[in-house]
C-alpha positions as CSV (number, residue, x, y, z in Angstrom):
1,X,7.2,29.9,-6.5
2,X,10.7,30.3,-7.3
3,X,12.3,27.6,-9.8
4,X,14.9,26.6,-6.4
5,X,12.1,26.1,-4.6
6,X,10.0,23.8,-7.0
7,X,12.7,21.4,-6.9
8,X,13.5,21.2,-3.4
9,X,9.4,19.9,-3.1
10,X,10.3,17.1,-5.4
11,X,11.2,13.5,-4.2
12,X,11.7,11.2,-7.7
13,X,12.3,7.5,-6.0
14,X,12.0,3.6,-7.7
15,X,10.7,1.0,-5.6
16,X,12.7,-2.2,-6.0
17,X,12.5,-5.9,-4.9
18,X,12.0,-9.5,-5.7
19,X,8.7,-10.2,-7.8
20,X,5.9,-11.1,-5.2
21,X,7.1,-9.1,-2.6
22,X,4.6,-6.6,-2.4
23,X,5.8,-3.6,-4.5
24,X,3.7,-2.7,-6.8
25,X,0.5,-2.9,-3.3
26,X,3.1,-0.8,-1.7
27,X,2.8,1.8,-5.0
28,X,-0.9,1.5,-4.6
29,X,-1.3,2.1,-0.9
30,X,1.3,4.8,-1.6
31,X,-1.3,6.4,-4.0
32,X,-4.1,6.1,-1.9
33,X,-2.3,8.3,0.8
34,X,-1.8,10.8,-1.9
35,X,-5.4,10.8,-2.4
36,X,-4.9,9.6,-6.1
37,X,-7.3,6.9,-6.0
38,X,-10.0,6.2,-3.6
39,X,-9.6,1.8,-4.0
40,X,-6.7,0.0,-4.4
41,X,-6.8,-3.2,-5.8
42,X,-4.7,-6.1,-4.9
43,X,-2.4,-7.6,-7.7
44,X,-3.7,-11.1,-6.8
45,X,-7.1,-11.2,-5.5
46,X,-10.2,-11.6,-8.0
47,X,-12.2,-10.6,-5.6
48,X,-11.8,-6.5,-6.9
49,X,-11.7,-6.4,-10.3
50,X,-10.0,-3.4,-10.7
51,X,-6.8,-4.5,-11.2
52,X,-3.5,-2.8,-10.0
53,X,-3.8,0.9,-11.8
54,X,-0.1,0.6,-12.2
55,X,0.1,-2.5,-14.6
56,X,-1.7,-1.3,-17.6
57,X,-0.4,-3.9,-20.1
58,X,-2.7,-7.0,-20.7
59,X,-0.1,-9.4,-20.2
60,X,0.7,-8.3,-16.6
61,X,-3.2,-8.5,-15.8
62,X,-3.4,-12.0,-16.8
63,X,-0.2,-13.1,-15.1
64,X,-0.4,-10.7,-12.2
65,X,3.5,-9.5,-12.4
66,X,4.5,-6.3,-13.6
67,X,6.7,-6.2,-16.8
68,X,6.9,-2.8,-17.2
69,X,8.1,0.4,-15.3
70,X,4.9,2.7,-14.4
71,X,5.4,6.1,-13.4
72,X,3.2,7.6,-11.2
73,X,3.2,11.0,-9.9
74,X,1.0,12.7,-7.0
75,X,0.6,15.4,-4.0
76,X,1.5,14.5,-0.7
77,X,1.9,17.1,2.4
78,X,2.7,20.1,-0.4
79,X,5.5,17.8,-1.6
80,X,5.2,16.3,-5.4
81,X,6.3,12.6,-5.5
82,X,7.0,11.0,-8.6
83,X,7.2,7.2,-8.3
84,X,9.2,4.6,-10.6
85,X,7.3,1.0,-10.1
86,X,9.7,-1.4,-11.6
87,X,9.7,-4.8,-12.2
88,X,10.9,-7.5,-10.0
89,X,10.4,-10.3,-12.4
90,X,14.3,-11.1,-13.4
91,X,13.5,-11.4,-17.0
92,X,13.2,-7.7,-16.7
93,X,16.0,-6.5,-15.0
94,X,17.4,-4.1,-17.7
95,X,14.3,-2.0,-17.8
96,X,15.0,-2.1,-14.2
97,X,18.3,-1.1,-14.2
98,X,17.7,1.5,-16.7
99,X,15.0,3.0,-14.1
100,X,17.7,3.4,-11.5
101,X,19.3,5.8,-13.4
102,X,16.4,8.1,-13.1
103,X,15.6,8.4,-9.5
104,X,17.2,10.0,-6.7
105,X,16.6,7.2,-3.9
106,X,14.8,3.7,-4.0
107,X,12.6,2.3,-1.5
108,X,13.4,-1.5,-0.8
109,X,10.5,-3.6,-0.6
110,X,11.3,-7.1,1.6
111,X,9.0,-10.4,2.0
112,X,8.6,-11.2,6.0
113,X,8.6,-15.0,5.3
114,X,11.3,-14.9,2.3
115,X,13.7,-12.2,3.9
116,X,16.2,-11.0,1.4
117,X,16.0,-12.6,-2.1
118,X,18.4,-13.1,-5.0
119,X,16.9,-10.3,-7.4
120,X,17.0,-8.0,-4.7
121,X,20.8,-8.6,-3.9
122,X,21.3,-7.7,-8.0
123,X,19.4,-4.5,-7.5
124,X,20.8,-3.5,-4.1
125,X,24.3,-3.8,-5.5
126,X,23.3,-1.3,-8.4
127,X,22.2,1.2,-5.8
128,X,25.2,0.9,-3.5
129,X,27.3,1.0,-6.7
130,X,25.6,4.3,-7.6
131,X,25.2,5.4,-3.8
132,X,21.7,5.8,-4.1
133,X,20.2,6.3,-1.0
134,X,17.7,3.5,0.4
135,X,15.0,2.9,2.9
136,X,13.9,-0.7,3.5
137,X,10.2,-1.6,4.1
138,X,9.7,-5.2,5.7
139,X,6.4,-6.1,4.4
140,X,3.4,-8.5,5.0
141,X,3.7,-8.6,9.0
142,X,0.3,-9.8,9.2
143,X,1.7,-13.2,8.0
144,X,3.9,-15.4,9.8
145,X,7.7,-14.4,8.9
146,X,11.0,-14.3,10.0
147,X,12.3,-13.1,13.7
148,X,12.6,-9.4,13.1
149,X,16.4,-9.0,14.5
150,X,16.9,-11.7,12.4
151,X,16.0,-10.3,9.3
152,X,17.7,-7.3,10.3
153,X,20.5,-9.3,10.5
154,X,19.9,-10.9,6.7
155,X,19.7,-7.5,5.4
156,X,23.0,-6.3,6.7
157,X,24.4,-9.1,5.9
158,X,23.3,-10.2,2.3
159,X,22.7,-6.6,0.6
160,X,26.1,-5.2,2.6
161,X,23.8,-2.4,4.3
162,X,24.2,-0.8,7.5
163,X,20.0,-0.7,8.8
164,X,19.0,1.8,11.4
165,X,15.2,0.3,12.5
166,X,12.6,3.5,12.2
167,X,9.7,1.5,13.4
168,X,9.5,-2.0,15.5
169,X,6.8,-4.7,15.2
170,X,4.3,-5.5,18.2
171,X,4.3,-9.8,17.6
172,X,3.7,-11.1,14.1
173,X,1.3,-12.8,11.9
174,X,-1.4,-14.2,14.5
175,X,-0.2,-12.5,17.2
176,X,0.7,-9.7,15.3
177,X,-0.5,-6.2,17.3
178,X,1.0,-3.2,15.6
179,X,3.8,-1.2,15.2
180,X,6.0,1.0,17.5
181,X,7.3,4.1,15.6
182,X,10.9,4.6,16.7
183,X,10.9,8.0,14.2
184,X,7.5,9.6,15.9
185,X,7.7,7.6,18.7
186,X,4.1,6.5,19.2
187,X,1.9,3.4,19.0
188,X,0.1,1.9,15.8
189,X,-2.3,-0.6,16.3
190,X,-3.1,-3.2,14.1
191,X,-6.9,-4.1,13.5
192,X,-6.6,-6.3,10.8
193,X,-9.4,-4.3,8.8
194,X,-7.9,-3.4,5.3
195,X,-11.0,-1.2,4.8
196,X,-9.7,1.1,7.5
197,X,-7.5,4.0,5.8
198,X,-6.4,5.6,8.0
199,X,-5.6,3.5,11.1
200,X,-5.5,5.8,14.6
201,X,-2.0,6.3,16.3
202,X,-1.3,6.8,20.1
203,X,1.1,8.7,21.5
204,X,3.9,7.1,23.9
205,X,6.7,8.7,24.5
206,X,7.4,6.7,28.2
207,X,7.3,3.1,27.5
208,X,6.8,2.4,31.3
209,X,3.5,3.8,31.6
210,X,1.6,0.7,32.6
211,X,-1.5,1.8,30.3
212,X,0.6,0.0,27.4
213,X,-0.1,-3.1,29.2
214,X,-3.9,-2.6,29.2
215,X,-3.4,-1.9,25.4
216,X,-1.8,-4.9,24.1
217,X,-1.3,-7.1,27.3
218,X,1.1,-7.8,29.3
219,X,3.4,-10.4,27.6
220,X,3.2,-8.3,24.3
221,X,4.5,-5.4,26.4
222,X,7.4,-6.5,28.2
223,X,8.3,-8.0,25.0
224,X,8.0,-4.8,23.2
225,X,10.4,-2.9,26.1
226,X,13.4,-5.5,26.0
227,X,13.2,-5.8,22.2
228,X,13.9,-1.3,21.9
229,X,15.8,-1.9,24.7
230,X,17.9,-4.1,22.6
231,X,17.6,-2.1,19.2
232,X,18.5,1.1,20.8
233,X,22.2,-0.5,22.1
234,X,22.8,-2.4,19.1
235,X,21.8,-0.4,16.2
236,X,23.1,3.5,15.4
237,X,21.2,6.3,15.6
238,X,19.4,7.9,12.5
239,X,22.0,10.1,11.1
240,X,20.4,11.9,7.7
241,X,23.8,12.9,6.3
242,X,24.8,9.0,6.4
243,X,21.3,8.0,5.2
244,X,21.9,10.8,2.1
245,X,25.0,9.6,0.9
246,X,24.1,5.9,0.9
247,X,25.9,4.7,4.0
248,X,23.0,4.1,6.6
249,X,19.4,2.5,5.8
250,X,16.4,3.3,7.9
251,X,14.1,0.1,8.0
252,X,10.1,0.2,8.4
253,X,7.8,-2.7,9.3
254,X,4.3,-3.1,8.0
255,X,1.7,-4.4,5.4
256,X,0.8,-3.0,2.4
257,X,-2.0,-5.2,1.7
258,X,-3.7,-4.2,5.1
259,X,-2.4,-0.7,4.8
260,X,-0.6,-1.1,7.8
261,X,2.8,0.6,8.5
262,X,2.4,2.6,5.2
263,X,1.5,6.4,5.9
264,X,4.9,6.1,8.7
265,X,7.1,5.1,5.9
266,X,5.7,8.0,3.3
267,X,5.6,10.7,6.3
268,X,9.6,9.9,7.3
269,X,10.3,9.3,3.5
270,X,8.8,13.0,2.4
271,X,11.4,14.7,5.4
272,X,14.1,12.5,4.8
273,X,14.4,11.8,1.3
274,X,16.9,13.7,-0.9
275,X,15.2,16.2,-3.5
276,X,16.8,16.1,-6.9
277,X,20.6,15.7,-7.0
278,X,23.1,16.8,-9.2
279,X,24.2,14.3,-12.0
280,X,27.0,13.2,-14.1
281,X,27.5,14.1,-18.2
282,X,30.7,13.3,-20.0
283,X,31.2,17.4,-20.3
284,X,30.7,18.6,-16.4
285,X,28.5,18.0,-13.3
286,X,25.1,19.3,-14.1
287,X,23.0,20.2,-11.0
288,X,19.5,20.7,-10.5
289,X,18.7,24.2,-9.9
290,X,20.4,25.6,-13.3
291,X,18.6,27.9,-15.4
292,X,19.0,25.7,-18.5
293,X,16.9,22.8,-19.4
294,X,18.3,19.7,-19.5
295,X,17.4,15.6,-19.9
296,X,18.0,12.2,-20.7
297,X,15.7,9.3,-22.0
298,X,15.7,6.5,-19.5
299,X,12.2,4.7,-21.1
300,X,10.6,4.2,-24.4
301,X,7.4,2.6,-24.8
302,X,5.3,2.0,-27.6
303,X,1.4,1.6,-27.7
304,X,0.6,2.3,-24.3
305,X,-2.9,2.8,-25.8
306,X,-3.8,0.0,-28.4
307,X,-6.2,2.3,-30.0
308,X,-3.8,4.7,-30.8
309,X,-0.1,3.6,-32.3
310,X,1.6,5.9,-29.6
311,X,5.6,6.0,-29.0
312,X,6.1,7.7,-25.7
313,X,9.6,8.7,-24.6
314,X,9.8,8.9,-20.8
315,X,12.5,12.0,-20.0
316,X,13.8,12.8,-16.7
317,X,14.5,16.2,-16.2
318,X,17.6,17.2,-14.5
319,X,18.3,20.5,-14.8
320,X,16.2,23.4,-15.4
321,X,12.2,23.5,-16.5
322,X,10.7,22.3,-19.3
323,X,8.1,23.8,-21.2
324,X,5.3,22.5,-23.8
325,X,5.8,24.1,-27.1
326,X,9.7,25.3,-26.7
327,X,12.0,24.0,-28.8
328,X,14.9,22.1,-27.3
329,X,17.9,20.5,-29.1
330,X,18.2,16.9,-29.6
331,X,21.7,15.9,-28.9
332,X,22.3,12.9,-31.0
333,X,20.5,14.3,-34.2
334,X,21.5,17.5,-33.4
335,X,18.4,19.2,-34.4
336,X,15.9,21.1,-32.9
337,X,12.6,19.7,-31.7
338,X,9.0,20.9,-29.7
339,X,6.5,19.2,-28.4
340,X,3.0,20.0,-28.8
341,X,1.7,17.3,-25.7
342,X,3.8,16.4,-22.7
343,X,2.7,14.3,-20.6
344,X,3.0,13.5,-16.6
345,X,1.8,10.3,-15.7
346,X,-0.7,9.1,-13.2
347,X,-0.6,5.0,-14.6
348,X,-2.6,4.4,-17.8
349,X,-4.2,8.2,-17.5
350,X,-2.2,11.1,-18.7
351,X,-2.5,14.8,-18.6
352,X,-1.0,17.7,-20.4
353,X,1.6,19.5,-18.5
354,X,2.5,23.4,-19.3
355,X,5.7,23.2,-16.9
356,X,7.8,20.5,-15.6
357,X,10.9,21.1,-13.0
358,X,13.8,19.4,-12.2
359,X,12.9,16.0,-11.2
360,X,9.7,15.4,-12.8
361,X,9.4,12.7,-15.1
362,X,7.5,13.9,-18.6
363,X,6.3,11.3,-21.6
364,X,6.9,12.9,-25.0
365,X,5.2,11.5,-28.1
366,X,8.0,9.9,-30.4
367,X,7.5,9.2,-34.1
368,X,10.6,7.6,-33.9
369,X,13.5,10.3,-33.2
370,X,14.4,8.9,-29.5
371,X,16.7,6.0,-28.6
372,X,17.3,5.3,-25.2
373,X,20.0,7.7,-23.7
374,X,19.5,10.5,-25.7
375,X,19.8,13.7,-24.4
376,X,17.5,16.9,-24.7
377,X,19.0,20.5,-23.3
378,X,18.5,23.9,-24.5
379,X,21.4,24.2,-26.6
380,X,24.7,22.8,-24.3
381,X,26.3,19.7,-25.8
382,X,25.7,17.2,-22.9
383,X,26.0,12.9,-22.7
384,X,24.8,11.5,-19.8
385,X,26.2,8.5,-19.3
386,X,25.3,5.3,-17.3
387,X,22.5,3.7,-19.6
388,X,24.4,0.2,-20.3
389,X,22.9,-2.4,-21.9
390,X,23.9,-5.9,-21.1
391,X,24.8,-9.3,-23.3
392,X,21.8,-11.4,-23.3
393,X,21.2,-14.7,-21.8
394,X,18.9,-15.9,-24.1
395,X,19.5,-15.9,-27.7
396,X,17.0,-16.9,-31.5
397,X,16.3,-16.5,-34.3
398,X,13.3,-14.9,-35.1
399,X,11.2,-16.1,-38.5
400,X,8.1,-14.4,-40.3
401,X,5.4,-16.9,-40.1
402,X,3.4,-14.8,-42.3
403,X,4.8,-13.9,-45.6
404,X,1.6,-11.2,-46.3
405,X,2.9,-9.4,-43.1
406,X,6.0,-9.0,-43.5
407,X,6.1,-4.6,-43.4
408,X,4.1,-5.1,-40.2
409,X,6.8,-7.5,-38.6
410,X,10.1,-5.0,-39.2
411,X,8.3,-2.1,-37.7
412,X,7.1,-4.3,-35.1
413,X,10.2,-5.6,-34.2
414,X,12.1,-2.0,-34.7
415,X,10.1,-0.2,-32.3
416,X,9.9,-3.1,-29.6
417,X,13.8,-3.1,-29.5
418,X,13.9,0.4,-29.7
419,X,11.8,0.6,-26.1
420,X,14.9,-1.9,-25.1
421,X,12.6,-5.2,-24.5
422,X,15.6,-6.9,-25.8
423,X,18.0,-6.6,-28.3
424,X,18.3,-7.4,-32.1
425,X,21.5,-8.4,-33.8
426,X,21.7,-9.5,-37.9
427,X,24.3,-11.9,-38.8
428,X,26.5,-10.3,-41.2
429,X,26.8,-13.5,-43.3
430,X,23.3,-13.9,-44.5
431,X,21.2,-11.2,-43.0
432,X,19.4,-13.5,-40.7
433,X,17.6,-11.4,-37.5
434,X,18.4,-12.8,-34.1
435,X,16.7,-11.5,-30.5
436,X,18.9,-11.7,-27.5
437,X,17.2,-11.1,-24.5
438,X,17.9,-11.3,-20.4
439,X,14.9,-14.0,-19.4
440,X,13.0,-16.6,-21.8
441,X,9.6,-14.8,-20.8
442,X,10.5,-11.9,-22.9
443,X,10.4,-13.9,-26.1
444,X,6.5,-14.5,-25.0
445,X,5.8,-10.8,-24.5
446,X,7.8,-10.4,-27.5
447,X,5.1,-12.5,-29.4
448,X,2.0,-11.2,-27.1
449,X,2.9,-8.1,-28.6
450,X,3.9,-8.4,-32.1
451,X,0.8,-10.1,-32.7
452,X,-1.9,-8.0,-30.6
453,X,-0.5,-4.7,-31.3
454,X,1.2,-5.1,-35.0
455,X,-1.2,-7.8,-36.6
456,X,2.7,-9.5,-37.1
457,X,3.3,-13.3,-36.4
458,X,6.2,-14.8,-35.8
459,X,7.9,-17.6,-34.6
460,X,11.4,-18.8,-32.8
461,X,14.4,-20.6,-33.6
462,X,16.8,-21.9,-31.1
463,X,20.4,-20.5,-32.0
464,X,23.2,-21.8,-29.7
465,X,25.1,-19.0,-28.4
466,X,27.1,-18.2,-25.4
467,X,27.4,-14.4,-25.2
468,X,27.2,-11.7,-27.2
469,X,31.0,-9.7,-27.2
470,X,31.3,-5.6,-28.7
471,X,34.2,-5.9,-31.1
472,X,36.8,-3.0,-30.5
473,X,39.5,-3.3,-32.7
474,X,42.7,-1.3,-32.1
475,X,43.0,-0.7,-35.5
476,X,40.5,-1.6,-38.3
477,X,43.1,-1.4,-40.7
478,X,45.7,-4.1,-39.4
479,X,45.7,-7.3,-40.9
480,X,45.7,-8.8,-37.1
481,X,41.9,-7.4,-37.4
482,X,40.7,-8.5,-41.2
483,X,42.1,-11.9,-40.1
484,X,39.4,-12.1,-37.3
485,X,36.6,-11.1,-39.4
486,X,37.3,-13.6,-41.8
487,X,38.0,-16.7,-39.7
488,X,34.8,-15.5,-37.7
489,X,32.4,-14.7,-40.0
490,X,30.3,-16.9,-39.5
491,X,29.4,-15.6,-36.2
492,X,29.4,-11.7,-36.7
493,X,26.4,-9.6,-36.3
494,X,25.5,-6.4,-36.2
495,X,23.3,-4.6,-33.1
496,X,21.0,-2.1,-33.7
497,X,23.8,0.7,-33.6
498,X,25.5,-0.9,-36.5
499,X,28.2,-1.6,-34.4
500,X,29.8,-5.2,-34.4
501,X,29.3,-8.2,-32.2
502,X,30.9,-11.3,-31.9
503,X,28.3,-14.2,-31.2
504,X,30.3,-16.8,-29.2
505,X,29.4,-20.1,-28.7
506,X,31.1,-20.9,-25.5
507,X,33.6,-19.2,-22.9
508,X,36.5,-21.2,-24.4
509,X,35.8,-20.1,-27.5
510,X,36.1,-16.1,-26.1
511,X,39.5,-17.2,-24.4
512,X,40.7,-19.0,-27.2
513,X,40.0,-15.5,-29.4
514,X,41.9,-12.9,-27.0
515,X,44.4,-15.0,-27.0
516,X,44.7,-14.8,-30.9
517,X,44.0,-11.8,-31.3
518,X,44.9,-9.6,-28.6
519,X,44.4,-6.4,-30.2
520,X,41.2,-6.9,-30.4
521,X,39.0,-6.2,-27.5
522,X,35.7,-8.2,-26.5
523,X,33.4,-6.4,-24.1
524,X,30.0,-7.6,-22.3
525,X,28.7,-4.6,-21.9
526,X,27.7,-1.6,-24.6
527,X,27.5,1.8,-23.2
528,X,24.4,3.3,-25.1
């Protein structure tokens, strides 16, 4: 198979939403399709013990959220799809947002009974910013929820999006009977059995045929005709050059749990969805199909197996193939490295890959040369760009509380802030370590970690701070400049760049400091 057409089987997509709204089922159900795993476990029932295969850290099993991105990759209908399970849990959004800069389009995951949800609205904005284009999956259908025009009507209105309905639901939660798919135009029936795989379709392309009444009965029918009826005035038609460049959503109706509603979104997803696009570097445009290897680092993530200290550096490809044992030049250090082992992912199991195209996602093992953003090519000078990282919320100190373990605390910490858990800044005055981070349950994983996989223990002090600010100074020479560092030395620090923050304690105090010094610049945001 030629290298063009590797690529144009590929479809490299994140599935967002609010924690609990089903997402990481939907990856499972997603799997099962793919004939990756024969049982898929439910993220809350005790009943199967399995677990979720995409949440492979011991913290998620016990609290039954997912705080880390998986990747997952599988066959589907000759077409390799590489999934991005993220996060929903807000404490994690910056591994989240990070994510998004891997993947070509998102799939939207929506709660029936919540509708649209704050965390999704953060995440939706980052994908219309970005133009990344979206599908929308309405989930749990079996439950009683919200009017469905009405939560069309929530989605177009709260995440901005122009929705295109692909599927319409027959009732809902008791009365719920199946699905009508606008896309294949046929009938889904619902028989509540989650065991069933595979549920059986029937084919209707006339809606008047009065056998739909002896299928789902007479009030359910009529129902069903006025409400297409309706959806076909109001809403546009599916137009795939809209949907491409992020200006139309389709929308899909069903229940992961029950495996309902799935294999139609995955079956319109795999002929709709763009394969890999081009993307951005400071130097040019670099698109997919070029000879030349080319990628970025969009995930680090240390000890995935306890037994064995790994570092694993997650690399999208962009351009180009990548092979095992060719050396490729490290931007940043510019240097050359190999690697002897990379990996594609299935959850926690791994498996060596020879060749990886465009699109794929590989691990690489990391001793410690990768930061997130880096850049591998074969030799071209490229920067991708987009990787921000944000000012915390959340700011302490952080204190040894074992003197005898002290070597086993630095690494500890080093490598967690290199994966981008959260961020560490040292006061300049006294050398004092502080960890800023988005949520206040990262400080626990933070701990959960330290301790389980370092043998470090440590505990937190409360250190009042408002944001963190990059210092750009027009001119590190001017006296405008050594004026600020000394008056503010107390609250300087340094990031893990070496490059200098200012720690304010409130917003007046930020004002207060443009206005003194106006040639120096204060910025929220760091681009890696």
């Amino acid at each position: 198979m030629s290298l063009v057409q590797e690529i144009a089987k590929r479809r490299t997509f994140g599935i967002i939403s609010h924690p609990d709204a089903g997402k990481t089922t939907l990856t499972e159900k997603l799997l099962l399709f793919g004939g990756a795993i024969q049982e898929a476990g439910a993220v809350k029932s005790n009943k199967i013990k399995k677990g979720a295969t995409s949440d492979f850290m011991e913290i998620e099993r016990q609290r039954g959220i997912s705080v880390a991105t998986s990747v997952l990759a599988f066959n589907y209908k000759d077409r390799k799809i590489n999934i991005l399970d993220t996060p929903g849990h807000k404490d994690f959004a910056e591994d989240t947002f990070r994510t998004l800069t891997a993947v070509d389009s998102v799939i939207v995951v929506i709660d029936v009974a919540k509708g649209v949800e704050e965390q999704t609205e953060k995440l939706v904005q980052v994908c219309r910013m970005r133009n990344i284009p979206m599908i929308v999956f309405i989930n749990k259908l079996d439950r009683e929820g919200k009017d469905a025009f009405d939560l069309l009507d929530e989605v177009e209105q709260k995440l901005g999006l122009k929705v295109t309905p692909m599927s319409f639901p027959i009732g809902m939660g008791f009365d719920f009977k199946g699905i009508y798919n606008i896309w294949e135009k046929n009938i889904n029936l619902f028989s509540g059995d989650s065991k069933k795989n595979i549920e059986e379709t029937i084919a209707f392309d006339d809606l008047e045929n009065p056998e739909l009444e002896e299928i789902i009965g007479t009030d359910a029918a009529e129902e069903l005709r006025e409400n297409l009826e309706l959806t076909y005035e109001v809403y546009p038609d599916f137009d795939r050059e809209a949907y491409t460049k992020g200006e139309l959503q389709p929308v899909f109706f069903g229940s992961a749990l029950n495996n309902f509603g799935v294999r139609e979104l995955l079956d319109c997803f795999i002929d709709i969805a763009p394969s890999p696009l081009p993307k951005k570097a400071e130097e040019r445009l670099v698109t997919p199909t070029e000879e030349g290897f080319s990628g970025f680092v969009f995930k680090i993530h240390a000890n995935m197996d306890p037994k064995h200290r790994d570092r694993l550096a997650f690399v999208k490809i962009v351009s180009g193939t990548f092979e095992r044992n060719t050396p490729y030049l490290h931007v940043r250090h510019n240097k050359k490295l190999k690697f002897s082992s990379p990996n594609a992912f299935f959850a926690e199991k791994k498996e060596i890959v020879d060749i990886s195209y465009a699109g794929d996602i590989v691990g690489l093992h990391d001793t410690g040369n990768f930061k997130i953003g880096d850049t591998l090519t074969q030799g071209e000078e490229l920067h991708f760009k987009g990787i921000p990282s944000f000012s915390p919320e959340h700011f302490r100190y952080i204190n040894n509380a074992d003197p005898m373990k002290a070597k086993q605390l630095d690494k500890g910490i080093n490598q967690l802030m290199d994966e981008g858990v959260a961020q560490l800044f040292t006061l300049e005055m006294n050398g004092r370590k502080i960890i800023g981070t988005v949520g206040a349950l990262q400080y626990e994983v933070i701990q959960y970690r330290l301790e389980h996989e370092y043998g470090a223990k440590c505990t937190y002090e409360n250190f009042n701070v408002h944001k963190a600010c990059w210092v750009e100074p027009a001119d590190e020479k001017s006296e405008e400049f050594a004026e600020f560092k000394r008056v503010k030395q107390k609250f300087l620090a340094r990031d893990k760049q070496g490059q200098l923050v200012f720690m304010a304690d409130s917003a007046f105090s930020i004002q207060m400091t443009q206005q003194k010094y106006p040639n120096v610049k204060l910025h929220f945001v760091s681009e890696y």
